[in-house]
Structure formats: structure tokens, C-alpha cells
C-alpha positions as CSV (number, residue, x, y, z in Angstrom):
1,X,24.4,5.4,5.3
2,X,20.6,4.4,4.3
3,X,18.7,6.4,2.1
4,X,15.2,7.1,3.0
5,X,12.6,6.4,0.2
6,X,9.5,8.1,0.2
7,X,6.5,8.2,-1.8
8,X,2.9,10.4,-2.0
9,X,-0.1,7.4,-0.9
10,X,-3.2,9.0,-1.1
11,X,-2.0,12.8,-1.4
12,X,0.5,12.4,1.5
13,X,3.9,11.7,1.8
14,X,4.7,8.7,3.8
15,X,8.7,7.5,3.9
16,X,8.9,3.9,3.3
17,X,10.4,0.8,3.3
18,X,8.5,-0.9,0.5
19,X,8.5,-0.5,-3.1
20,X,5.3,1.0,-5.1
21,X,3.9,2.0,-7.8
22,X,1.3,4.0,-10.0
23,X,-0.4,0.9,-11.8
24,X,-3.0,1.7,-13.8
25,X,-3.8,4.4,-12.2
26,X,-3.8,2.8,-8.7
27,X,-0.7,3.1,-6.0
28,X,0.4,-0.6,-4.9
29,X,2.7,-2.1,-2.9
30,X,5.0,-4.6,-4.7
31,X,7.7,-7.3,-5.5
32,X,7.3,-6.7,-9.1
33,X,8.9,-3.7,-11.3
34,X,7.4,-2.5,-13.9
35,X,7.6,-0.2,-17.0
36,X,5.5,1.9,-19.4
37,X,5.6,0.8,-22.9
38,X,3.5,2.6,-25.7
39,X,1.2,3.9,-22.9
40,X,0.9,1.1,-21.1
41,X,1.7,-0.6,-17.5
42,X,3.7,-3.9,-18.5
43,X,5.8,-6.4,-15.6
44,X,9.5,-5.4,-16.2
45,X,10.8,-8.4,-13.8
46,X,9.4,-10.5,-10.6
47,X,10.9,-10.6,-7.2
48,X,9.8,-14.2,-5.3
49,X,7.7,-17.0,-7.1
50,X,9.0,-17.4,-10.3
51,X,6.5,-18.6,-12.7
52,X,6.5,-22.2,-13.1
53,X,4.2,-25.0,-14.6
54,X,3.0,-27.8,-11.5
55,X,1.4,-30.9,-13.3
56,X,-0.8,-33.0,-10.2
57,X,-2.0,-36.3,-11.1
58,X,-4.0,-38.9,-9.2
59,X,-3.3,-42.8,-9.9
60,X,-5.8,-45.7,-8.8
61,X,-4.7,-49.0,-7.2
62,X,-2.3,-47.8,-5.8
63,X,-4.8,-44.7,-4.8
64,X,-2.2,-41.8,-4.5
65,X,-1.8,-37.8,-5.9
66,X,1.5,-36.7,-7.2
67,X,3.1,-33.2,-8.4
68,X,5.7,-32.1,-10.5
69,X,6.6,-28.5,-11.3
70,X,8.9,-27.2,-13.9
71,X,9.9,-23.4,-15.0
72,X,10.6,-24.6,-18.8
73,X,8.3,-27.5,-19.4
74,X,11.5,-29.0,-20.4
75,X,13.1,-29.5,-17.0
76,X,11.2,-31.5,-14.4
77,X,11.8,-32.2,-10.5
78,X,11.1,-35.7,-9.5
79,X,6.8,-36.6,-9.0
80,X,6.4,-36.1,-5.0
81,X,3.5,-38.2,-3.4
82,X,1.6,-35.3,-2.3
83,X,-1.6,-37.3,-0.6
84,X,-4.3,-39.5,-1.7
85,X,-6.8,-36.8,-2.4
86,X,-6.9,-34.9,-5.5
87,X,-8.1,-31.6,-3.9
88,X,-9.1,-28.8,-6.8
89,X,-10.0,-30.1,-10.2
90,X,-12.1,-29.4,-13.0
91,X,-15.5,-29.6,-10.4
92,X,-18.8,-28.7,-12.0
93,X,-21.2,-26.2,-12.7
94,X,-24.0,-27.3,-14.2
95,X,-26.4,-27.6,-11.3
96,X,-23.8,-28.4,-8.6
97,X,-23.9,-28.0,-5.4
98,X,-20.0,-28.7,-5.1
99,X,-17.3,-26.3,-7.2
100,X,-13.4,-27.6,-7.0
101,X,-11.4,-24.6,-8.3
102,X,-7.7,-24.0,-8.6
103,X,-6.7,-20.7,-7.9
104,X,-3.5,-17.8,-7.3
105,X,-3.3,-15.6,-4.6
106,X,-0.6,-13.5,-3.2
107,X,2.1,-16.4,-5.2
108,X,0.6,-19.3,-3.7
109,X,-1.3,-22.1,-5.6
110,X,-4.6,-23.1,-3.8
111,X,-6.3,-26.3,-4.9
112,X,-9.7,-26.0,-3.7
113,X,-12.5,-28.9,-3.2
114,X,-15.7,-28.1,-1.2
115,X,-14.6,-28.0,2.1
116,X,-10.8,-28.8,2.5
117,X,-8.0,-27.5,0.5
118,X,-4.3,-27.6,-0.4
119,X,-1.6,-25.1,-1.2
120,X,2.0,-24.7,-2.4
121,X,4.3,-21.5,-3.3
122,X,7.1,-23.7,-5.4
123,X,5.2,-26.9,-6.7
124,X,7.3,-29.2,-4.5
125,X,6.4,-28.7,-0.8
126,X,2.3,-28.6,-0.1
127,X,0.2,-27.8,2.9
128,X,-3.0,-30.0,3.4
129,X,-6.1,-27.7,5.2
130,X,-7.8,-30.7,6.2
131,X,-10.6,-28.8,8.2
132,X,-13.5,-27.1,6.7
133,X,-13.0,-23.9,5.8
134,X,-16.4,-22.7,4.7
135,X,-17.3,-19.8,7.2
136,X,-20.9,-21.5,7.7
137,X,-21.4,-24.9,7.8
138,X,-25.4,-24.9,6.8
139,X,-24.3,-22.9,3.7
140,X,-23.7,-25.0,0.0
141,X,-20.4,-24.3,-1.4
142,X,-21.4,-22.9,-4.5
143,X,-18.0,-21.2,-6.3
144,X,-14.9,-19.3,-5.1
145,X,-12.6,-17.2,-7.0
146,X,-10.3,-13.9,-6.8
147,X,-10.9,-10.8,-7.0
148,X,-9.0,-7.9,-5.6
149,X,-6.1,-9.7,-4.3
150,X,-9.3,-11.6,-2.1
151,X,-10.6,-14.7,-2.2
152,X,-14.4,-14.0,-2.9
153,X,-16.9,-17.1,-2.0
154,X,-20.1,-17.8,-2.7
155,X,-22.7,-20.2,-0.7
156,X,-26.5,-21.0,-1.2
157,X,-28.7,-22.0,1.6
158,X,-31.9,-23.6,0.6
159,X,-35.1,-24.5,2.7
160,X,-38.5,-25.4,1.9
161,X,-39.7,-21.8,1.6
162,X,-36.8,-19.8,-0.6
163,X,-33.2,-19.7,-0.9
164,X,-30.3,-17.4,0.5
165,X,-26.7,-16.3,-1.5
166,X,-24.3,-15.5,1.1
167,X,-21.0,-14.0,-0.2
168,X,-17.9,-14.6,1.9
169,X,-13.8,-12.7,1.1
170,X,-10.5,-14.0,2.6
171,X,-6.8,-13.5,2.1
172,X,-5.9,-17.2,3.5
173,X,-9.3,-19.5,3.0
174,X,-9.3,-19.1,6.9
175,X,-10.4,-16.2,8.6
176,X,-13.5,-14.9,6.6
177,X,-15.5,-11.9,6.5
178,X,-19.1,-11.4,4.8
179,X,-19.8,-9.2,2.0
180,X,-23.7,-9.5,1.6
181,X,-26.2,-11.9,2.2
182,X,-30.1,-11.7,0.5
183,X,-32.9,-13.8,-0.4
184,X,-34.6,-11.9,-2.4
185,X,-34.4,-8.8,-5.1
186,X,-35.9,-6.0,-5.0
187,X,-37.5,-3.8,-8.2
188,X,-38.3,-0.3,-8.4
189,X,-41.5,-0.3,-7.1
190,X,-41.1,-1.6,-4.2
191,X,-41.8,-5.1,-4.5
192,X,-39.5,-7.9,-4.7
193,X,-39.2,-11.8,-6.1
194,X,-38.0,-14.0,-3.8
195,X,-34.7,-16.3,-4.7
196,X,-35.1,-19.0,-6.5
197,X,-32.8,-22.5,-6.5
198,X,-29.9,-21.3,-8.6
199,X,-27.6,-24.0,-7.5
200,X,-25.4,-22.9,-10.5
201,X,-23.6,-20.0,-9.6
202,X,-20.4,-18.3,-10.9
203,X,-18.6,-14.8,-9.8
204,X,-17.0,-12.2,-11.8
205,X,-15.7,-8.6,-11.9
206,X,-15.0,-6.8,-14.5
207,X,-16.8,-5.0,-18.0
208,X,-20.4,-6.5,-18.4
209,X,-23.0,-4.9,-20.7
210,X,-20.9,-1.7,-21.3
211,X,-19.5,-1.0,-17.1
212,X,-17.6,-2.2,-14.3
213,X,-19.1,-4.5,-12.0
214,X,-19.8,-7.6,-10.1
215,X,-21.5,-9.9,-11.5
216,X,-23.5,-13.5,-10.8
217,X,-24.1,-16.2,-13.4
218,X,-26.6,-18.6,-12.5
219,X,-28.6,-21.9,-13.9
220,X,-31.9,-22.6,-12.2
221,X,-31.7,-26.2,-10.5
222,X,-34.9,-27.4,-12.0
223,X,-34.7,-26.1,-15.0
224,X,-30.7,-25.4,-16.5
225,X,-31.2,-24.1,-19.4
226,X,-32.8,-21.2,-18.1
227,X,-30.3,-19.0,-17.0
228,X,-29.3,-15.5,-16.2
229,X,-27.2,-12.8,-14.3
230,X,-27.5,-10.7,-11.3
231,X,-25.3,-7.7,-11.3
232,X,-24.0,-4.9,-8.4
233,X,-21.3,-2.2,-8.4
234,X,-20.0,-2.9,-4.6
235,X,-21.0,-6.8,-4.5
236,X,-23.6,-5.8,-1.6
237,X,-26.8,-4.8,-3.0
238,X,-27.5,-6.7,-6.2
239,X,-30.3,-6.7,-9.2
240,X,-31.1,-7.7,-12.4
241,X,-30.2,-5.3,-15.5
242,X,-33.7,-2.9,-16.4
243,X,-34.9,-1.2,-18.6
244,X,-36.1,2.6,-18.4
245,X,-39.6,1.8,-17.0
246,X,-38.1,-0.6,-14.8
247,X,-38.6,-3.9,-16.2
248,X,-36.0,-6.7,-15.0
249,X,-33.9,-8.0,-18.1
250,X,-33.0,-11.4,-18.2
251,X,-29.6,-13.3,-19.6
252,X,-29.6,-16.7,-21.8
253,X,-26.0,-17.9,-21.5
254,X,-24.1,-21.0,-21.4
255,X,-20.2,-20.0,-20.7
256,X,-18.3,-17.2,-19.6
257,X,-14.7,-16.0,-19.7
258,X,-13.1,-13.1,-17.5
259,X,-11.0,-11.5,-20.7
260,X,-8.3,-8.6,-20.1
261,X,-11.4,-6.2,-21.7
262,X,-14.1,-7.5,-19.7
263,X,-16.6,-10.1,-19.7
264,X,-17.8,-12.6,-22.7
265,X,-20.1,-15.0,-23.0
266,X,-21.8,-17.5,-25.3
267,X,-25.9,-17.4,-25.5
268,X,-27.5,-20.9,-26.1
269,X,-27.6,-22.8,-29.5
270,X,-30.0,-25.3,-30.0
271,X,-28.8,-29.0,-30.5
272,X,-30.8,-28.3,-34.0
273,X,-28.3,-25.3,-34.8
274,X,-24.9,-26.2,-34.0
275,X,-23.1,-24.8,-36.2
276,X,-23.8,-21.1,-35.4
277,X,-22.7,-19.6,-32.1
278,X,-23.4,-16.1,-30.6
279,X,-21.1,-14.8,-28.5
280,X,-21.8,-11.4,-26.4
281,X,-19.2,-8.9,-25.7
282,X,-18.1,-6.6,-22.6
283,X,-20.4,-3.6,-24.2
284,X,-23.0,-5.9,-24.9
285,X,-23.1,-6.4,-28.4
286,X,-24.1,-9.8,-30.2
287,X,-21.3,-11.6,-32.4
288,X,-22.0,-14.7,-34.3
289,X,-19.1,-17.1,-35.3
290,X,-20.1,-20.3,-37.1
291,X,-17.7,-23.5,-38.0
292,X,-18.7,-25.2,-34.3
293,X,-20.4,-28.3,-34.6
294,X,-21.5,-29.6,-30.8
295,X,-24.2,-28.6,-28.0
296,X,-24.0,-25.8,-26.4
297,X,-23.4,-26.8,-22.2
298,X,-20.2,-26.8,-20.6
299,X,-17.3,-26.2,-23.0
300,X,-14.4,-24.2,-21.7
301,X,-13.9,-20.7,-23.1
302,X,-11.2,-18.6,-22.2
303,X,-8.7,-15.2,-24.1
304,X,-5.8,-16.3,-26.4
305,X,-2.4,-16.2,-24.7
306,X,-1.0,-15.1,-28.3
307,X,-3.6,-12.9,-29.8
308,X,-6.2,-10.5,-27.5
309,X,-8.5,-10.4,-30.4
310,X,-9.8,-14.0,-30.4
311,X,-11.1,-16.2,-28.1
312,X,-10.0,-19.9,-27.2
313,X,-13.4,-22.4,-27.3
314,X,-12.9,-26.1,-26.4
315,X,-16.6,-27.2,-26.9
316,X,-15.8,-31.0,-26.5
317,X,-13.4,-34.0,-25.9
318,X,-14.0,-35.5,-29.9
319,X,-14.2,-32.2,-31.8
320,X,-11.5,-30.3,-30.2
321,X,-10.0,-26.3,-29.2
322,X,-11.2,-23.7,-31.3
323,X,-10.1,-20.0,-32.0
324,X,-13.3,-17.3,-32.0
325,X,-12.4,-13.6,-33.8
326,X,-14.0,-11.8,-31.4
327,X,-15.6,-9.6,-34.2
328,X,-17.4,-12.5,-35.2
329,X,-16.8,-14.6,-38.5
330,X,-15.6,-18.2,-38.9
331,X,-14.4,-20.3,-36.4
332,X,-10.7,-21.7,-37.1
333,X,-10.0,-25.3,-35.1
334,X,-6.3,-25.1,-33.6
335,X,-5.9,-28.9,-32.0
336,X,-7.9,-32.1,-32.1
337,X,-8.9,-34.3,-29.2
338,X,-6.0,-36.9,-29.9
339,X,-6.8,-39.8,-27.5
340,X,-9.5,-42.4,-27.7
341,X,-10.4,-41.8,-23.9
342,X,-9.2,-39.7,-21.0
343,X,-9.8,-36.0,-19.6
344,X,-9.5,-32.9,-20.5
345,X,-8.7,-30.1,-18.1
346,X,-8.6,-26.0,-18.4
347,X,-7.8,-23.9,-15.4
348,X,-9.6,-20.9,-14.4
349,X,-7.0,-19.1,-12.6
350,X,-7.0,-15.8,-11.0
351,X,-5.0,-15.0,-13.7
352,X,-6.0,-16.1,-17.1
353,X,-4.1,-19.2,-17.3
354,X,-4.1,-20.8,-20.6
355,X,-2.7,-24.2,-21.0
356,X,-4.4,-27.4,-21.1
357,X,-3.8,-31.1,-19.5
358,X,-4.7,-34.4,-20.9
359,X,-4.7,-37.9,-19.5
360,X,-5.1,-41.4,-20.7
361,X,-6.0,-44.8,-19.5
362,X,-4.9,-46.9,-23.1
363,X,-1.9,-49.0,-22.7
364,X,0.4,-50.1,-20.2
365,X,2.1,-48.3,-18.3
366,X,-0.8,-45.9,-18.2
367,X,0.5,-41.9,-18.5
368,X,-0.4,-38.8,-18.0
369,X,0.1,-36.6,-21.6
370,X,0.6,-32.4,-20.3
371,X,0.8,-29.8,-23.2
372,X,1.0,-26.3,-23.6
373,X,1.3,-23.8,-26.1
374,X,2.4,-20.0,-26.6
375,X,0.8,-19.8,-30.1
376,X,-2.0,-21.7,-30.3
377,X,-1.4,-24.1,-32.8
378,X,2.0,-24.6,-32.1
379,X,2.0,-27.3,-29.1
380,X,4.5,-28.7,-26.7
381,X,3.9,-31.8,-24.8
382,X,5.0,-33.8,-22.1
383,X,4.6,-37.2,-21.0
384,X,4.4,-38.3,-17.1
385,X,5.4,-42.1,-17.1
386,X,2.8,-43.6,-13.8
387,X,3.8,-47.4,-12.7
388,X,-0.3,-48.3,-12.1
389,X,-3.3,-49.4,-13.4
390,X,-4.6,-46.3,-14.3
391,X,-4.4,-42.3,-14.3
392,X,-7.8,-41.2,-12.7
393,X,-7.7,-37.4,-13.2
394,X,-4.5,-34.9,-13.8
395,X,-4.1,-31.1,-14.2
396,X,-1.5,-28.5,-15.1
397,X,-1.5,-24.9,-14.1
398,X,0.7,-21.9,-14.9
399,X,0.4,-18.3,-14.3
């Protein structure tokens, strides 16, 4: 005889056939189980995609894109020719008008390039969406990530007169909805500036300048290093942070990571002052951390997986991973660059993925070298053997 399960969603009681519940503070459905420990919500055990590491490389001459997945790092399935197109990727954001992303949804790995994309659920068998997804075609492709359980896109459309951001949310990278489109911001008074070409452009949610909210990084086109953020509380109606009287505040920064606290980011350092960083915290206040020597664009900065209290800086392929207190102080360098050429990839998952790939194009037969680590400094690699000429770019993901 079945037993009837019920449950209280949104002060009423509902019998059900699903399992739920109370996560930080919020009813949800789920295929995971989880338990209280010392006051907080932790995963207890997983039902469906068990977590596993997919390693994708792409090999020139002949031009083709294989995967390999593993749930150890020790064990490997066989490399499957997936295609010829490396679809996701490290992509760019310094004043691009294209953003390749790797993402998670809903226990499905998306590799995203500007207007196609692939996805797998096991590492082994993949789906190729070879149609463009963007929900409007005169729209750039500007940066996509997840928010929400949603996909949450972002597109800039430019014409001789201003410029438009038009945010877009989807469950599959299909059927899309839109969230809010504007072209200009308005103040206090009444008045408003127009949008300007801020072709760099990446979106977050979470603890930014002491609260909860949505908020858009940008880089003018014509001039990068001027930079700043835009900020909302429902991702429709957005503004700068200002003061009492009303005065718009403006944001110098370089690179942002989505921490389990909220957001961080570094302000710009000088080529003249290297060795000094400042790093700005989800309340808002100013850290410094010195022992980095290199310019300030572009390095990857993301949480430890060990240790909440630092974070994990990678400011160049020649001077290596760092670890940031995030109280400030001294720098503390936790692996060197090892290879004499090659890439150097970091995911920016849904979920705070934090593993590393490298490949190399020294020697024959060229490889593909994959590492990871638990504890920082305390490393595990893994090389792919690739009968070509060359490896042209590689990743590996985890979450």
C-alpha cells in the first residue's frame, strides 16, 4: 500500500510525489538529500549525474574535438571524436563582442560559443545545437551565465546614435524570454545619460557593496581601462550606485569572482605598481595584498576549493596561481606556469568550479597535460597522449 507524502509549499499543504526541502530558507524540489550540520544546509548524497571531470581537447591536422570524462581523475573512458568545433572555451572579455562560456544547468554540461552550442549530461554522449540560439539576431552576444536555476544572457545592440543591453533567461538555450531591455539610465532628477559602447560586459548576482543584487561589469570599447558597474535588485530597472545627494558612483575594476559570500573584485594597478593589489570585498571594503608582480587585465580569480578565506589569483601564464587572504596581507604563489608554451584554462561554472587545464605543443607526440587539486598546492595531473601535429586548445571542467 503507498504512502502519501505531503509537505506545506507556501503555507499550504500539497500531497506529493516529489521530494523537498527547506534550503536555506527556501522550499525546493530535489534529487539531492541533504542535512544540517553546525547550522548549516550541507548535500548529504546526489541522486542522477554524479560528479565527474570531462577533459575536451581540439587537435590540428587532423582538425578534430575530443572528450574524456572520469569520476576519479584516475579512471578514464576512451577520447570520443565529438566534432571539429571546439564550442565553449576560454572566450574573451576584454572588449569582445563574442563570450564562449562553459556552463551547469539542471546536470547538464553546456559548452557555449556565440551562437551555437553543445551539451552532455555523462561526458560521453553530446548533442550539437547547430542553429543560432540567440533570441535576436541584430543583438551582439555579449555574456551568458546562471543564475536561479536560468540561463541569464546578455546582448548589446549598437548604432550610430547609442547603444541598447537587452537581457534574455532560458532553461534550455532555446526558448527565451526577456528580462529588460534599456538604452539609457536614468538619475534622480529626472534626466538620464544615454548608453555608451560597453562591449565588455559580465553578469552577476549575489553580495556587492554590502546587498543582494544583480549586477553588470563593464569596459568601455574605446577606452578599456575605464570601467565600472551597473547594479538592480530585480535585473529590470538598473543604475549606477549614488550617493545621498544623488551623485552616480563609478567602479575601477579589472576581475571579478562570484565567491560563496558574495562578490570580489580587483581595482586596477598600474604597470608602474605591480606588486601591490587591491582587492574589494562583498561589503565594500578595500584590502590590499602585495607579492604579485604582473599587469593588472585579464588574470582569472576565483574562491579556494580548500579554504573560504582566501582567494585563488592566476595573473599570468610565466608567473603562475596565487593564494589572496582575503583580509589582505601577502600573497603566497601555490604552482608555477611549468611549460615553455601552451594554454591555460579556468572555468567559470555555475558552480564555482576550481580546477585548471593545461596544454602543450613541445615535442612529439604533442599532449594535452590536465591537473587538479583539492588543496591547493597539492596537485594531480593527467596526461592525454594526441597522435597529431599539435593540441590547439583543451579544457577540463568539474562541478
Amino acid at each position: 500500500m503507498a504512502v502519501n507524502q505531503y509537505v506545506i509549499l507556501d503555507g499550504k499543504t500539497k500531497k506529493v510525489n516529489k521530494k523537498y526541502a527547506v534550503i536555506d530558507g527556501k522550499t525546493r524540489k530535489i534529487k539531492k538529500e541533504y542535512v544540517v550540520i553546525d547550522g548549516k544546509t550541507r548535500l548529504c548524497w546526489e541522486d542522477g549525474l554524479a560528479k565527474r571531470f570531462i577533459h575536451r581537447y581540439q587537435t590540428y591536422a587532423p582538425n578534430y574535438v575530443y572528450a574524456l570524462t572520469s569520476e576519479d581523475f584516475i579512471s578514464w573512458s576512451g577520447a570520443k571524436q565529438i566534432g571539429t568545433t571546439f564550442y565553449g572555451g576560454m572566450g574573451s572579455t576584454y572588449a569582445s563582442s563574442i563570450e564562449l562560456k562553459s556552463l551547469l544547468l539542471d546536470n547538464k554540461y553546456y559548452f557555449i560559443s556565440s551562437d551555437k552550442f553543445q551539451y552532455t549530461s555523462d561526458g560521453i554522449n553530446f548533442t550539437t545545437y547547430t542553429s543560432n540560439f540567440n533570441p535576436v539576431s541584430s543583438f551582439n552576444f555579449r555574456d551568458i551565465t546562471v543564475i536561479k536555476d536560468k540561463f541569464y544572457a546578455v546582448y548589446q545592440h549598437t548604432n550610430s546614435s547609442h547603444y541598447t543591453i537587452s537581457i534574455y533567461t532560458s532553461t534550455d538555450l532555446i526558448n527565451w524570454t526577456l528580462v529588460t531591455s534599456f538604452d539609457k539610465i536614468y538619475s534622480p532628477s529626472g534626466s538620464y545619460n544615454l548608453l555608451g559602447d560597453i562591449r565588455s560586459i559580465q553578469l552577476f548576482k549575489g553580495k556587492f557593496r554590502g546587498k543582494e543584487r544583480y549586477v553588470l561589469f563593464y569596459r568601455n570599447y574605446n577606452d578599456p581601462t575605464s570601467s565600472s558597474v551597473l547594479v538592480s535588485d530585480d535585473c529590470v530597472t538598473w543604475d549606477y550606485i549614488r550617493t545621498s545627494s544623488g551623485s552616480a558612483v563609478t567602479y575601477s575594476w579589472s576581475n571579478v569572482c562570484m565567491a560563496k559570500d558574495g562578490i570580489y573584485y580587483t581595482t586596477h594597478c598600474s604597470v608602474n605598481e605591480q606588486t601591490n593589489w587591491n582587492i574589494v570585498n562583498p561589503e565594500g571594503s578595500s584590502i590590499t595584498v602585495n607579492g604579485l608582480y604582473n599587469r593588472w587585465y585579464e588574470p582569472v580569480l576565483f574562491e579556494s576549493i580548500s579554504d573560504n578565506n582566501y582567494l585563488i589569483i592566476q595573473i599570468s601564464m610565466s608567473n603562475g596561481t596565487y593564494k589572496l587572504p582575503k583580509t589582505g596581507g601577502t600573497a603566497t604563489k601555490i604552482c608555477d606556469y611549468i611549460f615553455n608554451s601552451g594554454m591555460y584554462n579556468q572555468r567559470r561554472l555555475a558552480k564555482s568550479t576550481r580546477l585548471t587545464t593545461w596544454s602543450k605543443t613541445n615535442g612529439s607526440p604533442s599532449y594535452s597535460k590536465i591537473g587538479y587539486c583539492t588543496v591547493e598546492n597539492q596537485w594531480t595531473y593527467k596526461e592525454v597522449a594526441a597522435n597529431t601535429s599539435s593540441i590547439l586548445s583543451g579544457e577540463l571542467i568539474y562541478d
